[in-house]
TIMI-2910 file (N, C-alpha, C, CB; in pm, 1 decimal, decimal comma, always signed):
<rs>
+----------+----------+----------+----------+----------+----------+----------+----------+----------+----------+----------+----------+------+
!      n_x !      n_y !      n_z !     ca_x !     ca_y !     ca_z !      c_x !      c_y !      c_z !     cb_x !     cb_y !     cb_z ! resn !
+----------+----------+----------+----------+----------+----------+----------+----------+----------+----------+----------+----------+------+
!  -1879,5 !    +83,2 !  +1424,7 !  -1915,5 !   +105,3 !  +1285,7 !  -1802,6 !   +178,0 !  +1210,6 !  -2046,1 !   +185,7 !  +1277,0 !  Unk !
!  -1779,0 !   +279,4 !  +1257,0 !  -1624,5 !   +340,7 !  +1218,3 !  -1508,6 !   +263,2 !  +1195,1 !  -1573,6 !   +422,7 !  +1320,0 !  Unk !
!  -1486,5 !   +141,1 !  +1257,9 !  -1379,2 !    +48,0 !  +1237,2 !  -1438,5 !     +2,4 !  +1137,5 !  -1334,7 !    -49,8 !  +1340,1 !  Unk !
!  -1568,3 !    -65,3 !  +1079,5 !  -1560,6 !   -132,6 !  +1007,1 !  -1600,2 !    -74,6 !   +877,9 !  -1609,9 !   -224,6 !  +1048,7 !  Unk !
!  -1570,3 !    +57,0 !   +850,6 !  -1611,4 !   +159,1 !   +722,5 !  -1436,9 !   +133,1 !   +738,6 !  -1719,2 !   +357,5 !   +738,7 !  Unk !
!  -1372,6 !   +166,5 !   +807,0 !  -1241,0 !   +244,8 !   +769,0 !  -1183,9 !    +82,8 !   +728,0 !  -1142,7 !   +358,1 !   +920,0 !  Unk !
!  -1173,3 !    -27,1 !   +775,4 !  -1128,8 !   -121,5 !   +688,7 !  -1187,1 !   -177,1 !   +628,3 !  -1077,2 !   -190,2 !   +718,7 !  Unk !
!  -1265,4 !    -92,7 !   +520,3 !  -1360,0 !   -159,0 !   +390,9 !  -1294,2 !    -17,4 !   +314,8 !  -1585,7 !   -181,7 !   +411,3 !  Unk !
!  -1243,9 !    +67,2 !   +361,4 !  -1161,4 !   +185,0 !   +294,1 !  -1059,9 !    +91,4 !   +272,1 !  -1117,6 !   +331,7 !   +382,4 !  Unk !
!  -1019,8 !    +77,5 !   +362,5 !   -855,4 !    -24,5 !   +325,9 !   -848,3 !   -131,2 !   +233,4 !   -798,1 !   -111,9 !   +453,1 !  Unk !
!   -982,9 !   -188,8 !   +231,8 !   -986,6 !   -296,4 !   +142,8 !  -1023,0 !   -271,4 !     -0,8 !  -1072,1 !   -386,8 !   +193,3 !  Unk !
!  -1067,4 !   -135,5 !    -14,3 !  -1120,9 !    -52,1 !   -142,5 !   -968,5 !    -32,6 !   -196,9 !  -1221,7 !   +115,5 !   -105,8 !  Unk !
!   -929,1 !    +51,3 !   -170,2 !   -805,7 !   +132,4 !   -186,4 !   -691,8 !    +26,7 !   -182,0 !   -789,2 !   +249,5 !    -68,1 !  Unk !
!   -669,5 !   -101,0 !   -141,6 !   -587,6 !   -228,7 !   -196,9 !   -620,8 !   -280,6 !   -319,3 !   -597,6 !   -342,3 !   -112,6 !  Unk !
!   -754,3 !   -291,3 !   -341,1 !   -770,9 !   -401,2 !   -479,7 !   -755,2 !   -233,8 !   -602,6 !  -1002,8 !   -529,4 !   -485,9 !  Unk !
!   -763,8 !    -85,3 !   -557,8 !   -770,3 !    -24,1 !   -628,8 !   -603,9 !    +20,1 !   -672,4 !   -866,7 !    +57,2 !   -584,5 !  Unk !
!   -537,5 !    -29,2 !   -602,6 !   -393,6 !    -22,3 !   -610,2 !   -341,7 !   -150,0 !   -711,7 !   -330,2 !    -32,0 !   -450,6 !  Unk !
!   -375,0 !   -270,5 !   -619,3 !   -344,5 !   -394,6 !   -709,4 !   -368,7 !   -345,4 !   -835,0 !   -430,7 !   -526,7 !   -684,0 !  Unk !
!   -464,7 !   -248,4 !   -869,0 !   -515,2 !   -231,6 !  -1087,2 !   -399,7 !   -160,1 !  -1133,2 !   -692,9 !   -100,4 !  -1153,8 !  Unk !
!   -327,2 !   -108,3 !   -994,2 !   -233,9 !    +36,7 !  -1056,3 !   -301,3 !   +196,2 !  -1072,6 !   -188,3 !     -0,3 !  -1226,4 !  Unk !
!   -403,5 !   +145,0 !  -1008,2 !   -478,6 !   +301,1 !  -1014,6 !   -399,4 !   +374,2 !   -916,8 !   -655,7 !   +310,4 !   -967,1 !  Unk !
!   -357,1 !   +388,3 !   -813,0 !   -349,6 !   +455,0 !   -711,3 !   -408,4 !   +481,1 !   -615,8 !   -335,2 !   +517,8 !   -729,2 !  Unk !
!   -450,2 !   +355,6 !   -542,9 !   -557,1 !   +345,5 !   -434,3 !   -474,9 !   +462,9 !   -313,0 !   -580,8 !   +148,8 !   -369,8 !  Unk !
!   -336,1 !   +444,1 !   -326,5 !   -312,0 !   +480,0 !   -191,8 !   -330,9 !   +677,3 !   -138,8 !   -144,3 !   +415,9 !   -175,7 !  Unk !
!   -313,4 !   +715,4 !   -285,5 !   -406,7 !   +877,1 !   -281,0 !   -570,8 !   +868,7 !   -263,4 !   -387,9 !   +968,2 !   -447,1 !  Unk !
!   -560,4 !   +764,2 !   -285,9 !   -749,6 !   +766,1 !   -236,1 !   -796,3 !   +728,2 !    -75,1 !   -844,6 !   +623,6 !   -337,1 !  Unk !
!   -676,7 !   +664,4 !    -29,4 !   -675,8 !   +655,8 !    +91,1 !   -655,2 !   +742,5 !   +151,8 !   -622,7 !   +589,9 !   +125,2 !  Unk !
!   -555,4 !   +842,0 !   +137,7 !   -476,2 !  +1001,1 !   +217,9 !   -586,6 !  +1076,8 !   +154,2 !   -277,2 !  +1072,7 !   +160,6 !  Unk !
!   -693,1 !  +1073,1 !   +124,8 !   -819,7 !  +1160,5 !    +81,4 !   -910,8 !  +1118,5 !   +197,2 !   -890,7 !  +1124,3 !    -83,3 !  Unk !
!   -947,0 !   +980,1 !   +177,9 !  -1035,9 !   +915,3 !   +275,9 !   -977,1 !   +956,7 !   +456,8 !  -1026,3 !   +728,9 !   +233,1 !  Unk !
!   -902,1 !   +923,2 !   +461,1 !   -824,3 !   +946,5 !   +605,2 !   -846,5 !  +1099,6 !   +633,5 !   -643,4 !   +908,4 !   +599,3 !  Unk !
!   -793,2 !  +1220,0 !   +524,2 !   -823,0 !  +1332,2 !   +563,7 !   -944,9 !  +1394,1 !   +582,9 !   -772,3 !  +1387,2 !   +506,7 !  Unk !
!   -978,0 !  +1333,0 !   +494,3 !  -1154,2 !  +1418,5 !   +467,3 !  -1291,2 !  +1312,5 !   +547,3 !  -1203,3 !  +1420,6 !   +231,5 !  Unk !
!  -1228,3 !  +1230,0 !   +595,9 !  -1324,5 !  +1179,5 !   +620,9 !  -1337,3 !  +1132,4 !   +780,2 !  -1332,1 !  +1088,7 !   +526,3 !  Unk !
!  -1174,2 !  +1147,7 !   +846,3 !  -1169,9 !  +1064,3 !   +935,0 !  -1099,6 !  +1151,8 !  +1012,9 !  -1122,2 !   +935,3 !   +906,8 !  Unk !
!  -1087,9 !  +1305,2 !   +945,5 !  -1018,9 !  +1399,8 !  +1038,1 !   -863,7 !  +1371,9 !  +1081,7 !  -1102,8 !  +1402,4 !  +1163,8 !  Unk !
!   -740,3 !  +1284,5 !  +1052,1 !   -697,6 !  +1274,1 !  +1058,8 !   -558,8 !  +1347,5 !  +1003,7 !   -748,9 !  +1209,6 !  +1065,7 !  Unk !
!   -445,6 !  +1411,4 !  +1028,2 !   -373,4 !  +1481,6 !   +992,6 !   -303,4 !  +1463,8 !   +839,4 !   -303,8 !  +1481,1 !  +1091,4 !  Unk !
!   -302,3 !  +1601,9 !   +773,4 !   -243,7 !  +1514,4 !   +598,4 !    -90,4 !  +1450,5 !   +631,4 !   -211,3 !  +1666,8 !   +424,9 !  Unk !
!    -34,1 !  +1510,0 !   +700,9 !    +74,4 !  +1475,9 !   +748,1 !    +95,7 !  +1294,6 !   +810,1 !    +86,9 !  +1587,9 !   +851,9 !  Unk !
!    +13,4 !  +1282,5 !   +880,6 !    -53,8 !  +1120,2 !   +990,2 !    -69,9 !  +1033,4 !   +813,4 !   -306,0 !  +1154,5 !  +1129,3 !  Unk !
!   -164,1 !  +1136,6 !   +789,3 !   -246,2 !   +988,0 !   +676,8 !   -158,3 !  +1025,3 !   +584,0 !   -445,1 !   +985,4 !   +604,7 !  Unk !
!     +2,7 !  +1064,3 !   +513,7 !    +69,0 !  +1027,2 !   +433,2 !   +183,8 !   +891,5 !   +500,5 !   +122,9 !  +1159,5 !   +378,7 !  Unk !
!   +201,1 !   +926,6 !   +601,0 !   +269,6 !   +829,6 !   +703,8 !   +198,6 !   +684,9 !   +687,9 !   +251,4 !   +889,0 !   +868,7 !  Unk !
!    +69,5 !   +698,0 !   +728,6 !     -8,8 !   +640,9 !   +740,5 !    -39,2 !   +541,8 !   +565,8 !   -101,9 !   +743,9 !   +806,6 !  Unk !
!    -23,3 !   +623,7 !   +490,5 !     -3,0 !   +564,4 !   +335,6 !    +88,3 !   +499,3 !   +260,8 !     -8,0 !   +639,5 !   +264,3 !  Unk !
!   +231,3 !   +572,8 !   +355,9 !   +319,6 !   +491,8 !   +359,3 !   +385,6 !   +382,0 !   +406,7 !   +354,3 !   +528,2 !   +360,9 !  Unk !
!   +329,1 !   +323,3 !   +507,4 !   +317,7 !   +264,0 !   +612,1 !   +230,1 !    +91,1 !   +518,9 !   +221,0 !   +383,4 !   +740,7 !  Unk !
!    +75,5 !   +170,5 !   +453,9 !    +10,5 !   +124,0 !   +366,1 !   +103,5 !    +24,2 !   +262,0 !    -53,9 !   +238,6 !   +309,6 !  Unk !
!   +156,4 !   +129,6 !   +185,8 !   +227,0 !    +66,1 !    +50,6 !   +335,5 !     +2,9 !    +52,5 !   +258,9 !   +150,5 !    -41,2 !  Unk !
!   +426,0 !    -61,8 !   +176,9 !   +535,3 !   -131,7 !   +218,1 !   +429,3 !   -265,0 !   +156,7 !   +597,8 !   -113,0 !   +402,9 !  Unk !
!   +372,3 !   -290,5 !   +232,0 !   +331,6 !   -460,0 !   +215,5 !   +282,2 !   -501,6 !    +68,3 !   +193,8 !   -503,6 !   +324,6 !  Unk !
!   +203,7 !   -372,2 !    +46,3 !    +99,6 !   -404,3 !   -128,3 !   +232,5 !   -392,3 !   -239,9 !    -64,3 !   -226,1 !   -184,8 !  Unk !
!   +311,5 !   -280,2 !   -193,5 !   +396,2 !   -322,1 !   -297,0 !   +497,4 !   -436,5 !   -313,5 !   +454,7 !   -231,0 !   -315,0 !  Unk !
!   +536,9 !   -462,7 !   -184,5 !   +622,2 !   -598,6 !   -186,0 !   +556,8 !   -715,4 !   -256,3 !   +651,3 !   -648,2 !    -39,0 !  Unk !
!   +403,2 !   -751,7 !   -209,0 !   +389,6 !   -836,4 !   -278,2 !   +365,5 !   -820,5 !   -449,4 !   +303,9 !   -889,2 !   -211,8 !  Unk !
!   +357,6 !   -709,5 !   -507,1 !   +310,6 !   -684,6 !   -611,3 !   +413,8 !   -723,1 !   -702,4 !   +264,7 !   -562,2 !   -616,8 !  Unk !
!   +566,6 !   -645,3 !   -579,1 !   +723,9 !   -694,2 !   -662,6 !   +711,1 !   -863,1 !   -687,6 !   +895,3 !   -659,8 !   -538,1 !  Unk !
!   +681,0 !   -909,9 !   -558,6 !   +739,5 !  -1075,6 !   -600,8 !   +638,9 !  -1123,8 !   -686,1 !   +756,6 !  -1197,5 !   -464,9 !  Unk !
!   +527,7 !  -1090,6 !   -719,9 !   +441,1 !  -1121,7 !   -888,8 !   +553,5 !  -1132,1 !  -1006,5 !   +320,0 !   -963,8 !   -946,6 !  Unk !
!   +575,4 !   -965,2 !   -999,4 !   +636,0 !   -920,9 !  -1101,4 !   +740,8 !   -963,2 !  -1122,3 !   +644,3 !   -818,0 !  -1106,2 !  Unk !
!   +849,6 !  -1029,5 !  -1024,5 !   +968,9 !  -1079,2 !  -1026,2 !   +959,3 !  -1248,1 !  -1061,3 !  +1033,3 !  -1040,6 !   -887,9 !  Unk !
!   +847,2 !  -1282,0 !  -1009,2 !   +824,7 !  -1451,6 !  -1035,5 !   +801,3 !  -1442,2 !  -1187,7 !   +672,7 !  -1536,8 !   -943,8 !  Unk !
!   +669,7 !  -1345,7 !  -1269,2 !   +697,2 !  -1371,4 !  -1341,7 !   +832,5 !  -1304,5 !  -1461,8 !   +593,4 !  -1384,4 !  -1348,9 !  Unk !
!   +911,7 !  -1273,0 !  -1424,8 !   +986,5 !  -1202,3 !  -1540,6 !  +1001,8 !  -1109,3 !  -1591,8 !   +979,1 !  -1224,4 !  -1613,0 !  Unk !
!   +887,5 !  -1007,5 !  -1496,1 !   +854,1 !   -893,2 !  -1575,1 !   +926,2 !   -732,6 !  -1512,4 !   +680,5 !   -894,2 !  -1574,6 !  Unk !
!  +1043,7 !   -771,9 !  -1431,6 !  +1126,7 !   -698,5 !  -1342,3 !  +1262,1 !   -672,8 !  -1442,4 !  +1156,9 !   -789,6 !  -1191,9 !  Unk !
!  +1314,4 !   -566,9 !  -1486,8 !  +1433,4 !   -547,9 !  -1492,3 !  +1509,3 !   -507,9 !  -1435,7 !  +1452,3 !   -517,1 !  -1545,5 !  Unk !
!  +1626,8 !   -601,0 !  -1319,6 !  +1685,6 !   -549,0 !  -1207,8 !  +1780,6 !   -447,4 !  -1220,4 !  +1737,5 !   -640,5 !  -1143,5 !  Unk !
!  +1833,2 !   -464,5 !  -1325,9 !  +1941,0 !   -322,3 !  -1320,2 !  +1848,5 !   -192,7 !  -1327,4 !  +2062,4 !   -313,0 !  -1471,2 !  Unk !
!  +1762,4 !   -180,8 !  -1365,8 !  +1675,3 !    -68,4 !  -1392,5 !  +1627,2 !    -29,6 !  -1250,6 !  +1553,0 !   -105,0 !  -1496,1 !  Unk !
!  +1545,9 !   -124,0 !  -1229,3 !  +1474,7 !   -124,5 !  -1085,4 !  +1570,6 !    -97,0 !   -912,0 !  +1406,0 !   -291,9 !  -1086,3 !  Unk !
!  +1703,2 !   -108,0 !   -951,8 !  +1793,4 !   -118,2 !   -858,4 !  +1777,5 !   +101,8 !   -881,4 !  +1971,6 !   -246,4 !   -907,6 !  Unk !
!  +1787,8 !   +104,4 !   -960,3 !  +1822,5 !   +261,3 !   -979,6 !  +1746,0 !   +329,1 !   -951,6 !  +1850,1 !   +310,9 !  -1089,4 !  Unk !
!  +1616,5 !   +268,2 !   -981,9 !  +1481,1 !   +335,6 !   -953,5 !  +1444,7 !   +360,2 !   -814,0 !  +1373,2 !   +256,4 !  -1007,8 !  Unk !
!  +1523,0 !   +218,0 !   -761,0 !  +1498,2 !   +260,9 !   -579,8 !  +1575,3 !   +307,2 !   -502,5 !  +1472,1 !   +167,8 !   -492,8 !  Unk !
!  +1689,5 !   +324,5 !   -540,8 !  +1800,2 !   +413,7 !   -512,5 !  +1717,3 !   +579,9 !   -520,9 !  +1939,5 !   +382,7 !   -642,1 !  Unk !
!  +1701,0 !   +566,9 !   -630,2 !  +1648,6 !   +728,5 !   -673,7 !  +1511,3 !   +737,7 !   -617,1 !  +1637,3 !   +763,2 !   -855,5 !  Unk !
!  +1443,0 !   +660,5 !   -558,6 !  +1311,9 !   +651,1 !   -460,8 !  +1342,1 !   +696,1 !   -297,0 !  +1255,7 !   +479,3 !   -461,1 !  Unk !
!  +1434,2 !   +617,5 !   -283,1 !  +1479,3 !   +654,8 !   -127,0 !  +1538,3 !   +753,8 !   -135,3 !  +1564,9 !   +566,6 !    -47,0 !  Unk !
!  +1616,9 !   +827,9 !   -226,5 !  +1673,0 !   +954,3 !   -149,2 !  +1546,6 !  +1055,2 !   -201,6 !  +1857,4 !  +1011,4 !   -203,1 !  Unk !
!  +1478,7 !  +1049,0 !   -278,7 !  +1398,9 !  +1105,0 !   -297,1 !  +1269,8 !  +1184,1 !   -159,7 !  +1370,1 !  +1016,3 !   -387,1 !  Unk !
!  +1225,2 !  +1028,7 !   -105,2 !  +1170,7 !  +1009,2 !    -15,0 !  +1217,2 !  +1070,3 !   +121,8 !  +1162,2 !   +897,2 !    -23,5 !  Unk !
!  +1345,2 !  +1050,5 !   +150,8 !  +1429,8 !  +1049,2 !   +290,5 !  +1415,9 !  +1223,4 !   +270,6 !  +1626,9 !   +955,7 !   +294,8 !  Unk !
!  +1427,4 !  +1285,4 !   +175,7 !  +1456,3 !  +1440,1 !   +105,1 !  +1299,2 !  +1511,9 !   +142,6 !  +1494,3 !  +1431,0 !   -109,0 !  Unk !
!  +1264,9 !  +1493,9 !    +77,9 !  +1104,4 !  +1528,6 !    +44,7 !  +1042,4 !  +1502,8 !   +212,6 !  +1017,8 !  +1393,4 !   -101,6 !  Unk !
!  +1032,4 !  +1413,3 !   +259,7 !   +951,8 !  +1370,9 !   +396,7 !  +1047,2 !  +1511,0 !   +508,3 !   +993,7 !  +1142,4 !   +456,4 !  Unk !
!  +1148,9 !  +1540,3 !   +514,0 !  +1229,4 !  +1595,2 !   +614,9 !  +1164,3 !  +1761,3 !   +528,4 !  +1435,6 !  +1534,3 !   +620,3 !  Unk !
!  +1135,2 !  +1791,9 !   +434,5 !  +1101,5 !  +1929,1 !   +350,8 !   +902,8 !  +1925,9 !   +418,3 !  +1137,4 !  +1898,6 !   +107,2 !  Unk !
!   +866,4 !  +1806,9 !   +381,6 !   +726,0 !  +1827,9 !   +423,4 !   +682,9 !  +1834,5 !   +608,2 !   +648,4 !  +1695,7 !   +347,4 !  Unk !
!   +775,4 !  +1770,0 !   +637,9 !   +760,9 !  +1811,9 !   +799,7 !   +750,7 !  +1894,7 !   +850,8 !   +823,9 !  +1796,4 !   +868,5 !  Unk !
!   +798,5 !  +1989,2 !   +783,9 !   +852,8 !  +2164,2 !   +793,5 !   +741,7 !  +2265,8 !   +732,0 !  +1012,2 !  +2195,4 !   +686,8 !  Unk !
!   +650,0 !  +2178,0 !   +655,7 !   +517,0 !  +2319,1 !   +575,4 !   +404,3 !  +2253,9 !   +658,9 !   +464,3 !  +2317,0 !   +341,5 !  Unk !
!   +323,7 !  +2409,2 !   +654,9 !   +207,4 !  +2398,2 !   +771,9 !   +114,6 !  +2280,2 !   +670,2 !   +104,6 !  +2588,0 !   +819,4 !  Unk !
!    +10,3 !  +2222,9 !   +795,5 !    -64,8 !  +2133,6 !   +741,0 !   -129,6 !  +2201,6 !   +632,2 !   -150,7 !  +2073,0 !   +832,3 !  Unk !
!   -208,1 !  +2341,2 !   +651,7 !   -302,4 !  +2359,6 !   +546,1 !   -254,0 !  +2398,8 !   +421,4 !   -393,0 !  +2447,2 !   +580,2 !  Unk !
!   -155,1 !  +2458,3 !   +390,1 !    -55,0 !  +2440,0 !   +307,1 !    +14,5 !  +2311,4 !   +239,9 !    +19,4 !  +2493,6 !   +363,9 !  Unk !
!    +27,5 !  +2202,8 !   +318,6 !    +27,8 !  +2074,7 !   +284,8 !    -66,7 !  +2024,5 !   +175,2 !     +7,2 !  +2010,0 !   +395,6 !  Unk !
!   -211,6 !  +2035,6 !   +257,9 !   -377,2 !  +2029,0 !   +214,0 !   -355,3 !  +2047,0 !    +25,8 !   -495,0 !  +2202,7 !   +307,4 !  Unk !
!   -322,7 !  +2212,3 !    +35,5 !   -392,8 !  +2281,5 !    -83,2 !   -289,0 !  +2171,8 !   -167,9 !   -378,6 !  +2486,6 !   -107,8 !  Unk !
!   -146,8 !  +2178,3 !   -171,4 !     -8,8 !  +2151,0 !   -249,2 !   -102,2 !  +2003,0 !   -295,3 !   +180,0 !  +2136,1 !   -134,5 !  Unk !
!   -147,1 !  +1880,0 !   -200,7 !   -197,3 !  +1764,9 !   -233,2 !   -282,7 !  +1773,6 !   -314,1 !   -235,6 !  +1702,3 !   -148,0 !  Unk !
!   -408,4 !  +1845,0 !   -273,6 !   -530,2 !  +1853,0 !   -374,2 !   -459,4 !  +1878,1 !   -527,5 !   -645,2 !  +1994,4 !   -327,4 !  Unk !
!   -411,1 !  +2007,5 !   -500,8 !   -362,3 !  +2040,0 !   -685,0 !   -278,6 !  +1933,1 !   -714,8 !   -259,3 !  +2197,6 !   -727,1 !  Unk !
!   -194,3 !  +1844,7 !   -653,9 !    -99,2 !  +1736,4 !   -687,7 !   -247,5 !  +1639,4 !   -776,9 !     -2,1 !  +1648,7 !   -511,4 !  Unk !
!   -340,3 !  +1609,8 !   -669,3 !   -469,3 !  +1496,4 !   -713,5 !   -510,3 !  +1575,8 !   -841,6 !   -625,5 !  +1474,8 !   -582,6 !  Unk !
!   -599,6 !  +1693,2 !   -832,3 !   -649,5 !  +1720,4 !   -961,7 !   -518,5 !  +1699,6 !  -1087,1 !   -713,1 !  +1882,2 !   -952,6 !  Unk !
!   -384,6 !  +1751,0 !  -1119,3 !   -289,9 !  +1751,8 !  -1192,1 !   -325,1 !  +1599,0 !  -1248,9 !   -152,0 !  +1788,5 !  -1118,7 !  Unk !
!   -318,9 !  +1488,7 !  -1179,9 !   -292,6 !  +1366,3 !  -1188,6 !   -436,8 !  +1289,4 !  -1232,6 !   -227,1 !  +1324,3 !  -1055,2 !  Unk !
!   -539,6 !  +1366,9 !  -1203,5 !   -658,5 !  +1361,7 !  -1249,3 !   -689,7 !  +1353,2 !  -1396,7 !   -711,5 !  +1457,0 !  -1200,6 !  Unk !
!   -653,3 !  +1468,2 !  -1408,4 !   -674,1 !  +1528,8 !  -1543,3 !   -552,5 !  +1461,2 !  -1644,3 !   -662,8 !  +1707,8 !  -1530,4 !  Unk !
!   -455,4 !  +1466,0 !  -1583,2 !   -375,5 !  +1358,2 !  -1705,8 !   -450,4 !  +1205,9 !  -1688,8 !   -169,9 !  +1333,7 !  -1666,7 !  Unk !
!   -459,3 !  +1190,8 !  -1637,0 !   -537,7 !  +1058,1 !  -1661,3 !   -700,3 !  +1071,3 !  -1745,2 !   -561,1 !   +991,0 !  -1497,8 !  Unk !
!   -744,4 !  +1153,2 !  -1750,1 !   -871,5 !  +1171,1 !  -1805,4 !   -816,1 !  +1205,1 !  -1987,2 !   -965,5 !  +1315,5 !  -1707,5 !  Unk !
!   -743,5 !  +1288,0 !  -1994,4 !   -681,3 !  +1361,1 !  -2093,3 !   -571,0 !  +1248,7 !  -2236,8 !   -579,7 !  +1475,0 !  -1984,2 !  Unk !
!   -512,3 !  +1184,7 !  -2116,6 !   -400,8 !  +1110,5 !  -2123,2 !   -459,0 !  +1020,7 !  -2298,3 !   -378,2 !  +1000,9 !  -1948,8 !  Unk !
!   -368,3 !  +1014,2 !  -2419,3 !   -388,8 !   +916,7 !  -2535,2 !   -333,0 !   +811,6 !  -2472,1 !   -323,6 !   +948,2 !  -2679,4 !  Unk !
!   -499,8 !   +671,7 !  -2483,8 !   -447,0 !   +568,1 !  -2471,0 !   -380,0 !   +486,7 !  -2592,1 !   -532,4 !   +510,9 !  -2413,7 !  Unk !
!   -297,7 !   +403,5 !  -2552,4 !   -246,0 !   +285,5 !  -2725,4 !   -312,2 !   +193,4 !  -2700,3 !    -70,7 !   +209,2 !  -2763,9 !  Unk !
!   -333,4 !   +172,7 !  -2837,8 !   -455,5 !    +36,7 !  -2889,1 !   -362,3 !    -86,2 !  -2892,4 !   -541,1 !    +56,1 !  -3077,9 !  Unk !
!   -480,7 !   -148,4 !  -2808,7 !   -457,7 !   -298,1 !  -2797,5 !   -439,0 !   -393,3 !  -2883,7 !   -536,3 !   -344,3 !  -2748,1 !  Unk !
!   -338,7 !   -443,7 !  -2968,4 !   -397,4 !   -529,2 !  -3081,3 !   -423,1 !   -644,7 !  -3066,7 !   -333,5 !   -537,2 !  -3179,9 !  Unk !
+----------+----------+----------+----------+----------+----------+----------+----------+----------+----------+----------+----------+------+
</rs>
C-alpha cells in the first residue's frame, strides 16, 4: 500500500509541476513528512525527480519556439555552478537545521504567491 500512495505522490507532484506550480517542493514535503525520509535523501531524491520532467518540458518549449537560447545557455551555466556550490554548503548543515531553513524557504514562496499582483489577461 505504501508503494502505491508514494507513486500516486509522484504522479501528483508531476502533473503539479507540468502547471509550473512546483510540484517538486511538494514532493521534498511529502518524502519528509510523510515517509520519514532524510531532507537531505528527499532533496537528492527531487533532484533526481526534475532531470526527466524538466527535459521533457525543455523539448515542448524548444519545439515550439518558445526557448531563447542565448539566454537559456546562461541561465544554465548560472544553474550548475549554483547547484555544484550550494549542494557541497548543504551537506555540511545538520538535518534539523536543514528542516527549519526549507520550511521558511516554503512559507516565503507561499506567501508571494498568495500576495503576488496578477496581470490581466486580455
Amino acid at each position: 500500500m505504501r508503494f502505491i500512495i508514494s507513486v500516486l505522490a509522484g504522479l501528483i507532484t508531476g502533473v503539479i509541476s507540468a502547471w509550473g506550480i512546483g510540484g517538486g517542493s511538494l514532493l521534498v514535503v511529502y518524502l519528509t513528512a510523510f515517509t520519514g525520509v532524510a531532507q537531505q535523501t528527499a532533496q537528492g531524491i527531487n533532484l533526481m525527480y526534475f532531470l526527466p520532467t524538466s527535459l521533457s518540458a525543455l523539448w515542448s518549449h524548444i519545439k515550439n519556439k518558445l526557448v531563447e537560447t542565448k539566454l537559456a545557455l546562461y541561465a544554465a551555466a548560472a544553474g550548475v555552478l549554483t547547484a555544484v556550490t550550494t549542494s557541497f554548503l548543504a551537506s555540511g548543515i545538520d538535518t534539523s537545521l536543514m528542516k527549519k531553513i526549507f520550511g521558511v524557504f516554503i512559507i516565503i514562496i507561499g506567501l508571494s504567491e498568495v500576495f503576488r499582483k496578477r496581470e490581466k489577461i486580455a
